[in-house]
C-alpha positions as CSV (number, residue, x, y, z in Angstrom):
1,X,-28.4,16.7,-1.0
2,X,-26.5,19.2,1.4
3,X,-25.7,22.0,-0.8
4,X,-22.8,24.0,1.8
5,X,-20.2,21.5,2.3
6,X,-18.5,24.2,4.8
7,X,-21.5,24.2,7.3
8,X,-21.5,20.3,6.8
9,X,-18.2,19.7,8.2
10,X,-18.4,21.1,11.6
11,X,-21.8,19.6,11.9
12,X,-20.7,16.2,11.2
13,X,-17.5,16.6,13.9
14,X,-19.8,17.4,16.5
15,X,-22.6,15.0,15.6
16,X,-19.2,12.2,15.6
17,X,-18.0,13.4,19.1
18,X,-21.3,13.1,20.5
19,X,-21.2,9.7,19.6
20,X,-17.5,9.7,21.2
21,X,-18.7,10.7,24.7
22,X,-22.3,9.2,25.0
23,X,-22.7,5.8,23.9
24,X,-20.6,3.6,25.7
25,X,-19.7,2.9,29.6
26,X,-17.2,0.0,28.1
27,X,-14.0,1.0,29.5
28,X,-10.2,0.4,30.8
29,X,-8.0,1.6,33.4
30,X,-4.5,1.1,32.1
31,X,-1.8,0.9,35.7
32,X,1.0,1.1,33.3
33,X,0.4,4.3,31.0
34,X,-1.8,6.2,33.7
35,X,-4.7,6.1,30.8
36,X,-7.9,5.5,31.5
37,X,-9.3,5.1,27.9
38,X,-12.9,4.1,26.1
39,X,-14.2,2.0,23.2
40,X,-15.6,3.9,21.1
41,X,-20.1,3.6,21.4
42,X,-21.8,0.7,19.1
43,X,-23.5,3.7,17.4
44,X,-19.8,5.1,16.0
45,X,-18.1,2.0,16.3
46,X,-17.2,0.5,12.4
47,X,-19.1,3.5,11.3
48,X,-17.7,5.4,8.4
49,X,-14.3,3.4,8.6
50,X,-13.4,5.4,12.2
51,X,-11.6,2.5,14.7
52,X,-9.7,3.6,18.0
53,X,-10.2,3.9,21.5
54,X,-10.5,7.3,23.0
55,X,-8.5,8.6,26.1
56,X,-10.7,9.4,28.9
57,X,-8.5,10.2,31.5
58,X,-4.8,10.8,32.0
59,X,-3.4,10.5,35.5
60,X,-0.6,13.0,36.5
61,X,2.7,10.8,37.7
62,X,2.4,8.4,34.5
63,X,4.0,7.9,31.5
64,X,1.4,8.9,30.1
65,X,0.8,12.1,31.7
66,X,2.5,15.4,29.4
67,X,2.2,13.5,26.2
68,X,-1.3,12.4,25.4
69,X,-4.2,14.2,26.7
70,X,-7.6,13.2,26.9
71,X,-10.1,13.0,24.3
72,X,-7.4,12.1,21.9
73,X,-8.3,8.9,19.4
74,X,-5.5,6.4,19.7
75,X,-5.6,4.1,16.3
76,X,-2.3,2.8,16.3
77,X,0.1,1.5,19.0
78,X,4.0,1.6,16.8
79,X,6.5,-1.3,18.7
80,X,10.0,-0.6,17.9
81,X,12.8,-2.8,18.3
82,X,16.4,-1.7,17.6
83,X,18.2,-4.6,15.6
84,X,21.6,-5.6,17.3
85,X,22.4,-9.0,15.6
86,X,20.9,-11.6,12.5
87,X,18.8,-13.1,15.4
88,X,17.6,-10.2,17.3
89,X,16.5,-8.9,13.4
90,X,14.7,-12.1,12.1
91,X,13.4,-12.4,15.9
92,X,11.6,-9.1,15.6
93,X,10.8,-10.0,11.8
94,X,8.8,-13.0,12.2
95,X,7.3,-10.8,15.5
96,X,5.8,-8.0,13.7
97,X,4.4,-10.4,10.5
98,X,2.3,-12.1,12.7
99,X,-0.9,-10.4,13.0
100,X,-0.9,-9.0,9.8
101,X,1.7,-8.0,6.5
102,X,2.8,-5.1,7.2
103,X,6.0,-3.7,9.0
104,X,8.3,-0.5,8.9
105,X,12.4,-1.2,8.6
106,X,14.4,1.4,9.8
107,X,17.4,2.0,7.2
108,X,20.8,3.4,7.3
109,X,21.5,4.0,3.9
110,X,25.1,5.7,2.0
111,X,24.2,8.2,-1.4
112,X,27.8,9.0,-2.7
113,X,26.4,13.3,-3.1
114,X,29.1,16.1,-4.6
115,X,26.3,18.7,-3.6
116,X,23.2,19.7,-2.3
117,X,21.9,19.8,-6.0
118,X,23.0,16.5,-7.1
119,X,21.2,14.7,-4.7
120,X,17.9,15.2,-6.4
121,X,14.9,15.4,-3.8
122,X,13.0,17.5,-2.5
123,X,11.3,17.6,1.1
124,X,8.5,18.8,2.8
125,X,7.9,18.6,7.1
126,X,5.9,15.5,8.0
127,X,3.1,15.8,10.3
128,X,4.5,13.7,12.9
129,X,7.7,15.4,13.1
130,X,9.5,12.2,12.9
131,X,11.9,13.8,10.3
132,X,11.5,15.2,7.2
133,X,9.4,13.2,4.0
134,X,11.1,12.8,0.7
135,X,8.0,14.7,-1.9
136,X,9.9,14.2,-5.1
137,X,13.2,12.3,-6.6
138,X,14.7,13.0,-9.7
139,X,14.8,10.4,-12.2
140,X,18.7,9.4,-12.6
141,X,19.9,11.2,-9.2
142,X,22.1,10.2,-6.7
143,X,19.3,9.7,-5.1
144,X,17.0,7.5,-7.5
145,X,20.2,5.6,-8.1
146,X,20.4,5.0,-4.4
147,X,16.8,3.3,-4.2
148,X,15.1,6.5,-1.8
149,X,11.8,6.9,-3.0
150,X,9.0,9.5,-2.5
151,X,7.0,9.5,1.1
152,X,10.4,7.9,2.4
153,X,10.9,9.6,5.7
154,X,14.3,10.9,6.6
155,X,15.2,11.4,10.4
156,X,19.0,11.8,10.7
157,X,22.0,12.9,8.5
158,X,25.1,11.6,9.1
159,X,24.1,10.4,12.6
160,X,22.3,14.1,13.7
161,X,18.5,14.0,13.8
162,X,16.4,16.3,12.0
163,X,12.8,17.5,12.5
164,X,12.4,19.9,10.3
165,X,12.9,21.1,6.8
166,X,15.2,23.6,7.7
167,X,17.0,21.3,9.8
168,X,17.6,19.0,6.9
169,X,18.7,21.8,4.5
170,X,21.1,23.5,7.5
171,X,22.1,19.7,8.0
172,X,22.8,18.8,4.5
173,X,24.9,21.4,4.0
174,X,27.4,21.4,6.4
175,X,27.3,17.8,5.5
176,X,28.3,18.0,2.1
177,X,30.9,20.7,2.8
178,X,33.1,18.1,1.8
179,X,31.5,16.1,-1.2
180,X,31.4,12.3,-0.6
181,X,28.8,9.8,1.4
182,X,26.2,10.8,3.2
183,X,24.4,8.4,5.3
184,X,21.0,8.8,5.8
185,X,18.6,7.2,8.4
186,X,14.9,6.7,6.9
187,X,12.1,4.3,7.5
188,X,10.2,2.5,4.7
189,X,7.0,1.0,5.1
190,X,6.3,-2.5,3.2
191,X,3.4,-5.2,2.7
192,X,5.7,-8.5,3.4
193,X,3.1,-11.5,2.7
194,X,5.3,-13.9,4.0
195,X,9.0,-13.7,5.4
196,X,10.4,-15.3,3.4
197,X,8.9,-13.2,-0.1
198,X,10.6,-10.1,1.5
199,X,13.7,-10.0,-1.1
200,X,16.4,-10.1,1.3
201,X,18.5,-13.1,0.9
202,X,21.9,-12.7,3.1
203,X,23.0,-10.4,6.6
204,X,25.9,-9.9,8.2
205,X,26.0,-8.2,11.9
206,X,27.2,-4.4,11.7
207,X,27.7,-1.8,14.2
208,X,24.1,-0.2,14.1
209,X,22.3,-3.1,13.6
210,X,22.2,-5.9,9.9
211,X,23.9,-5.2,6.8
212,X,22.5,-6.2,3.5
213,X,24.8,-8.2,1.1
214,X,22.8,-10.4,-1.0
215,X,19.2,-9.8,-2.1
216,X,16.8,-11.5,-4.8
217,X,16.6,-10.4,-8.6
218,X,14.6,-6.9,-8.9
219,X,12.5,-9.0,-11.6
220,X,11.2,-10.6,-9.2
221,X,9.3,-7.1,-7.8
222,X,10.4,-8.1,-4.1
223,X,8.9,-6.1,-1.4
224,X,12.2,-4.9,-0.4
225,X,13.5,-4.0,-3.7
226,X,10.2,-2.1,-4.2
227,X,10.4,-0.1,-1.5
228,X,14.7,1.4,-2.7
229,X,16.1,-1.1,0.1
230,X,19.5,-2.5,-1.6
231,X,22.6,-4.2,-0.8
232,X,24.8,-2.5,1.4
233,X,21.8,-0.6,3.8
234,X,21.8,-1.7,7.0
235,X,18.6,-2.4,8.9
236,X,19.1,-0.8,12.1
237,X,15.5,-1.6,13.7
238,X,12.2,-3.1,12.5
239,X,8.5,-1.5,14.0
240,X,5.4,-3.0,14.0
241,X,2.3,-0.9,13.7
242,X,-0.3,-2.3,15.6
243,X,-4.0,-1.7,14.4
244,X,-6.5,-0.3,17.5
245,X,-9.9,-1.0,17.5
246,X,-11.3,-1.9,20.7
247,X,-10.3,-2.5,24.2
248,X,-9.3,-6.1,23.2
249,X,-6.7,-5.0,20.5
250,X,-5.1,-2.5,22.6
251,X,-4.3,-4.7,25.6
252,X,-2.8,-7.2,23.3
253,X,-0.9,-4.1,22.1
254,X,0.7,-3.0,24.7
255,X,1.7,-6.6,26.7
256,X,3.2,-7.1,22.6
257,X,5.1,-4.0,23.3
258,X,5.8,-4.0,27.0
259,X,9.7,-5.1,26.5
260,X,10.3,-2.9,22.9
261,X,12.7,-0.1,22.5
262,X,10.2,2.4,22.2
263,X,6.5,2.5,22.3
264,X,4.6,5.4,19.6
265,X,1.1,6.0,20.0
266,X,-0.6,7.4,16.8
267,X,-3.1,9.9,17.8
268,X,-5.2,12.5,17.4
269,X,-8.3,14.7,18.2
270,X,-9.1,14.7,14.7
271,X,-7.6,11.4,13.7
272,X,-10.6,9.5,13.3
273,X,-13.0,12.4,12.2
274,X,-11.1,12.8,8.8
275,X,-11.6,9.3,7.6
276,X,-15.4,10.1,8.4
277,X,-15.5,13.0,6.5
278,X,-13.6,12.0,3.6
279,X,-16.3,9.2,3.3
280,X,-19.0,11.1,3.7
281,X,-17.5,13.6,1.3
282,X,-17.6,10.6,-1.6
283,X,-21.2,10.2,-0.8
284,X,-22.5,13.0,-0.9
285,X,-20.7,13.4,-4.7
286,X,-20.9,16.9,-4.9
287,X,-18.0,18.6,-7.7
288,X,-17.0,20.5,-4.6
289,X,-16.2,18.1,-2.5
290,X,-13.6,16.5,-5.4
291,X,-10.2,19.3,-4.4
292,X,-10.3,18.4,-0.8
293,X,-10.5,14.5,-1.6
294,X,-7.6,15.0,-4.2
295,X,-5.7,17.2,-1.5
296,X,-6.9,13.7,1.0
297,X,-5.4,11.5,-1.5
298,X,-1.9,13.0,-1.1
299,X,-1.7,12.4,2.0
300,X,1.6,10.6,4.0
301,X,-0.9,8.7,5.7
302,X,-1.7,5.9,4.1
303,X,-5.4,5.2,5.6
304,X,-6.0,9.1,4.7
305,X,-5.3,8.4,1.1
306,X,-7.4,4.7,1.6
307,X,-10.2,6.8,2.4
308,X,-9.8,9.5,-0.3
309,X,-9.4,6.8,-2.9
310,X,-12.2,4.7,-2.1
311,X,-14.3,7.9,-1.9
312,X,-13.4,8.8,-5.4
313,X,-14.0,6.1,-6.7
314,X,-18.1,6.9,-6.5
315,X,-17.3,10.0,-8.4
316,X,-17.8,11.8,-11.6
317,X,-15.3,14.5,-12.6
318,X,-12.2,15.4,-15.2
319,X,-9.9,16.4,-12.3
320,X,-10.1,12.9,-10.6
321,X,-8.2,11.0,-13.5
322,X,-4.6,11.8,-13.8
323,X,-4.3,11.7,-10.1
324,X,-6.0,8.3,-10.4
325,X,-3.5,7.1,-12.9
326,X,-0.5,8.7,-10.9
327,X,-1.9,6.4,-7.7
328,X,-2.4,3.7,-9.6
329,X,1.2,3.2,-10.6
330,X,3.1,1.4,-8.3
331,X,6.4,3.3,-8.4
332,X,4.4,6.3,-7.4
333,X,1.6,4.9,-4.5
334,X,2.9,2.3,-2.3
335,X,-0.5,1.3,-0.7
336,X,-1.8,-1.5,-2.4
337,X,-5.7,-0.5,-1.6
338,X,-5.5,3.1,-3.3
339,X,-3.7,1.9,-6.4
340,X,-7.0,-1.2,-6.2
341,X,-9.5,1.6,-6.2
342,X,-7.4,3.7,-8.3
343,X,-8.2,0.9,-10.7
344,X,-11.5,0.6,-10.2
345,X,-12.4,3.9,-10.5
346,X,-10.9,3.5,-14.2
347,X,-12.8,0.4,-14.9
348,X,-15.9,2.5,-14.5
349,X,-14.7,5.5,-16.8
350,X,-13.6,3.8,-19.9
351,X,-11.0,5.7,-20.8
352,X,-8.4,5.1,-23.9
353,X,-5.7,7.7,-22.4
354,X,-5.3,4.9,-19.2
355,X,-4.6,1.8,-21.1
356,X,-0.9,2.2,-20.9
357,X,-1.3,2.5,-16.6
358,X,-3.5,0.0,-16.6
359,X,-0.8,-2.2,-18.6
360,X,2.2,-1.2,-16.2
361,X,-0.7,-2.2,-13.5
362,X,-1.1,-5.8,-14.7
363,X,2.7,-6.2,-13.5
364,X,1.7,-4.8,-9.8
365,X,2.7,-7.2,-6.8
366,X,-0.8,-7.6,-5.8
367,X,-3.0,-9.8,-7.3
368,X,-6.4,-7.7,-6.0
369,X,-4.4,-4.9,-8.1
370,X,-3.6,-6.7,-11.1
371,X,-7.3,-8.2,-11.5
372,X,-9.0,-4.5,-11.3
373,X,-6.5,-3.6,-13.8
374,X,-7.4,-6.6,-16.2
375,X,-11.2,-5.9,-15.3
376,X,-10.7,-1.5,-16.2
377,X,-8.7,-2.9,-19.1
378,X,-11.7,-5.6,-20.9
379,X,-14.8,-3.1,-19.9
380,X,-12.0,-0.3,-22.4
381,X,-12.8,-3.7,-24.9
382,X,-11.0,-3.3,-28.4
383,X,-8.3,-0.3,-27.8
384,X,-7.2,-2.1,-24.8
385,X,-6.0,-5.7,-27.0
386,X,-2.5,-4.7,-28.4
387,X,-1.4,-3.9,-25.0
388,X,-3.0,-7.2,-23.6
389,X,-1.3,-9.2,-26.9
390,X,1.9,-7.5,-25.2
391,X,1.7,-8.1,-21.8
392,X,1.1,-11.7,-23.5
393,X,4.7,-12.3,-23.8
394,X,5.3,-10.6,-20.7
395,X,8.5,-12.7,-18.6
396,X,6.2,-13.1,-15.8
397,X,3.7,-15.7,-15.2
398,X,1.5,-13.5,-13.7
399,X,0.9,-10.7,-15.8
400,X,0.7,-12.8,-18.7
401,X,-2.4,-14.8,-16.7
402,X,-3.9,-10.7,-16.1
403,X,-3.7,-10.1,-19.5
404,X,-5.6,-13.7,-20.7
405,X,-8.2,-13.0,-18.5
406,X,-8.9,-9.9,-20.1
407,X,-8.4,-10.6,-23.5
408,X,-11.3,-13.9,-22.6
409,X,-13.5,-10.7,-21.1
410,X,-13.0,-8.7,-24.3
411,X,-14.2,-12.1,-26.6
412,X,-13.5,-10.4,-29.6
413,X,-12.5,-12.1,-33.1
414,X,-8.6,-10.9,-32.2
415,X,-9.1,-11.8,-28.5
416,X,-9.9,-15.4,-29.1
417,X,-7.1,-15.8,-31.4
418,X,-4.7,-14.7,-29.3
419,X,-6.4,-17.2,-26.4
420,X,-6.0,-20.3,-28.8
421,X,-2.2,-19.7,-29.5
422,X,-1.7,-19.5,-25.7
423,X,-3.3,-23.4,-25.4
424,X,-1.2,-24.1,-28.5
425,X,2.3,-22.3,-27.2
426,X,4.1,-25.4,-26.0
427,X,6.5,-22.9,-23.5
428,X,3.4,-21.3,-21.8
429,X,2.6,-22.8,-18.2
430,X,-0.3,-24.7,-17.2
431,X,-1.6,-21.7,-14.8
432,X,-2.2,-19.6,-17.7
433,X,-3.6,-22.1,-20.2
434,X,-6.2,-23.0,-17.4
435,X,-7.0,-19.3,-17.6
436,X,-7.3,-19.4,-21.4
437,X,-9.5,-22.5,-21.4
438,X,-12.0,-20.3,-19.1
439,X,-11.9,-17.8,-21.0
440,X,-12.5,-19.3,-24.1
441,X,-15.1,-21.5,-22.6
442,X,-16.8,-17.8,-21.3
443,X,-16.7,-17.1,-25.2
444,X,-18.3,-19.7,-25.9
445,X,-18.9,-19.5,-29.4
446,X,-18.9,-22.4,-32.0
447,X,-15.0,-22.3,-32.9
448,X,-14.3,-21.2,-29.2
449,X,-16.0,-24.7,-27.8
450,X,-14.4,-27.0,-31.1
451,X,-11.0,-25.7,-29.7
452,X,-11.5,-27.1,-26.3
453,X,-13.1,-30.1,-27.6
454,X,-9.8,-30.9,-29.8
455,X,-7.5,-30.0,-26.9
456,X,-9.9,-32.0,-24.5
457,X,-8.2,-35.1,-26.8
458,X,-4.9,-34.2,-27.0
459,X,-1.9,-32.6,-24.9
460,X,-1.2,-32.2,-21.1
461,X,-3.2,-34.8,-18.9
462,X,-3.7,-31.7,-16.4
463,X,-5.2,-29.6,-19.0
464,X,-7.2,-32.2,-20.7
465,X,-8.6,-32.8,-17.6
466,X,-9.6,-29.5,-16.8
467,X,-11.3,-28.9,-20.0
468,X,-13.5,-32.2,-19.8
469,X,-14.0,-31.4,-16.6
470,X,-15.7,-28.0,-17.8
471,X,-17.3,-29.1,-21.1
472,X,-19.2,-31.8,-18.7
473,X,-20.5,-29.3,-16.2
474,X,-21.4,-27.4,-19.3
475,X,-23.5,-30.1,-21.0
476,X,-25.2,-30.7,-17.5
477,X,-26.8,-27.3,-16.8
């Protein structure tokens, strides 16, 4: 085990930039930035979670030239288009959802503020100095009532852009000279499955782009309401963040972005090297390495914290857990991969104090979030059931299913009650019986199998089916 993490670190940058410049002649000369830029060698390449191509060569006369230099890791390639109409939105919409679920709204959005205090955040500089980022909001603020959340970043008040946090406390101020609305311009990153799931039911053309003035219930845990966005914002442009990882990806990036608004590429010397050090911090599972992963983990880039989470969740230590459960929480951590390993990295501790975050996680919008939680909460076992009984009745379909599937993992006396009155509840849905009937089938004990045998004769042709369908696979193997 390398015992001095601080002689480790440079050594690893300089054994990963050797890899940079040596191990690959696959390149690209780009006529339209003035780039010439290289994949990174197969010996790097997928290694330690570092993607990008690296700038080679800038040529003077280019677009290029005075803003990126070479040597400089470009992982991201941002396409921006500024919303002028219902069309033009949707258009760019559907545009940025293709390749993946993820896409950035820009947002013009009215807090009725009587002072600087009674706005209730707080905000620190953001390393891209694309504003300022919201680090805390006070629970029943103007704010909070408004829908702005934490790592919401905020780049103009009242129509005057801001790059610093000086700017935005000079800004505000003269601002609320006169108390009243405040419009602020921020951007809001969301995971949008499918177009239609985002939450935003009717538009109407505005001035600086879509206003908002119909959206779906908040029960519902849209991606849109998640995220603050409510009726009466107006969406003034939508960005898509394009993913680099090879040559291929980043000429299919740039002829996608050749007629936006504005182009961004995501860079950085360093960009890459921190996600392979953050990994190779997890493994080498040293207590020392656990304050600069937590410090990782608060990062307002989201792969940063990816990295940080996935690398604690290999670890050991007291000081990992209530930053765990604050990460795991979807109001606080709106990556759905951290709060995932947040809740595996519970599953494998055990502990009683997270069984009421693991609850609230059962009700996450992501299913690969909701199962870890179910899985942290059944290896817990017994401590864990009255808050599965709970989530039992829980309005939605889904977290009700979460919490059957634990209680079948648990298989305890309690557990398998609870299981049969779900096949006996005659307002349940057939989804979650079908997840009781496995689960009591994974029981498997005498009055477990008698149950399904009795149903099996009885009741919904669907769910008779299912269980014959099981009790004959089980009597064949």
């Amino acid at each position: 085990m390398i015992r001095n993490i601080k002689w480790f670190l440079p050594i690893l940058v300089s054994t990963v930039f050797i890899f940079i410049s040596g191990c690959s002649d696959n390149k690209y000369d780009d006529s339209k930035t003035g780039m010439t830029i290289r994949e990174l060698g197969s010996d790097l390449d997928n290694r330690w979670a570092i993607k990008g191509v690296v700038v080679e060569l800038v040529k003077p006369g280019f677009p290029a030239a005075g803003k990126i230099n070479a040597g400089e890791l470009i992982s991201y390639i941002l396409d921006e288009r500024i919303v002028k109409n219902e069309k033009n939105y949707r258009n760019a919409l559907a545009d940025a959802l293709k390749d993946d679920d993820f896409v950035t709204l820009g947002i013009l959005k009215s807090v009725s503020v009587n002072g600087f205090d009674d706005l209730g955040i707080t905000v620190k500089s953001d390393i891209e100095e694309r504003g300022v980022v919201i680090d805390s909001v006070k629970p029943g603020s103007k704010a909070d009532i408004s829908g702005l959340k934490i790592r919401t970043i905020i780049n103009s008040i009242n129509g005057k852009n801001i790059k610093s946090v000086d700017e935005y406390n000079t800004t505000l101020a003269e601002a609320l000279k006169i108390p009243g609305q405040v419009t602020l311009s921020i951007m809001r990153n969301m995971v949008v499955p499918k177009i239609r799931e985002l939450g935003i039911d009717e538009l109407e053309n505005h001035p600086n782009g879509v206003k908002i003035t119909e959206m779906k219930d908040k029960i519902e845990g849209t991606p849109a309401s998640m995220e603050g966005i409510m009726v009466g914002d107006v969406i003034t442009s939508v960005i898509d963040e394009m993913k680099i990882s090879n040559i291929k990806s980043y000429k299919k990036a740039i002829k996608k972005a050749s007629d936006a608004d504005k182009v961004i590429f995501k860079r950085g010397e360093l960009g890459g090297i921190k996600l392979v050090i953050i990994e190779a911090l997890g493994k080498i599972n040293d207590p020392r390495a656990v304050e600069p992963l937590l410090k990782a983990l608060n990062s307002d880039d989201r792969w940063i914290r990816r990295a940080a989470s996935g690398a604690l969740e290999k670890m050991n230590d007291e000081r990992i857990i209530q930053p765990l459960l604050w990460h795991l929480l979807e109001k606080n951590e709106p990556d759905s991969e951290v709060r995932r390993s947040a809740a595996k990295a519970l599953a494998r501790m055990h502990l009683i104090e997270s069984i009421d975050y693991l609850a609230q996680a059962l009700k996450d919008s992501t299913l690969g979030v909701r199962l870890e939680a179910s899985y942290a909460l059944a290896k817990i076992g017994e401590p864990s059931i009255n808050v599965l009984i709970q989530a039992r009745y829980d309005n939605d379909s889904k977290v009700r299913d979460s919490a059957v599937a634990a209680l079948g993992n648990i298989g305890s006396r309690q557990a398998k009650t609870e299981l049969i009155k779900v096949l006996n509840d005659a307002k349940e849905e057939s989804t979650v019986k079908l997840t009781a009937i496995q689960a009591l089938n994974k029981i498997g004990d005498p009055e477990s199998m008698n149950e399904l045998r009795r149903l099996a004769d009885s009741g919904d042709p669907g769910i008779k089916a299912f269980i014959k369908e099981i009790l004959t696979a089980e009597s064949t193997m």
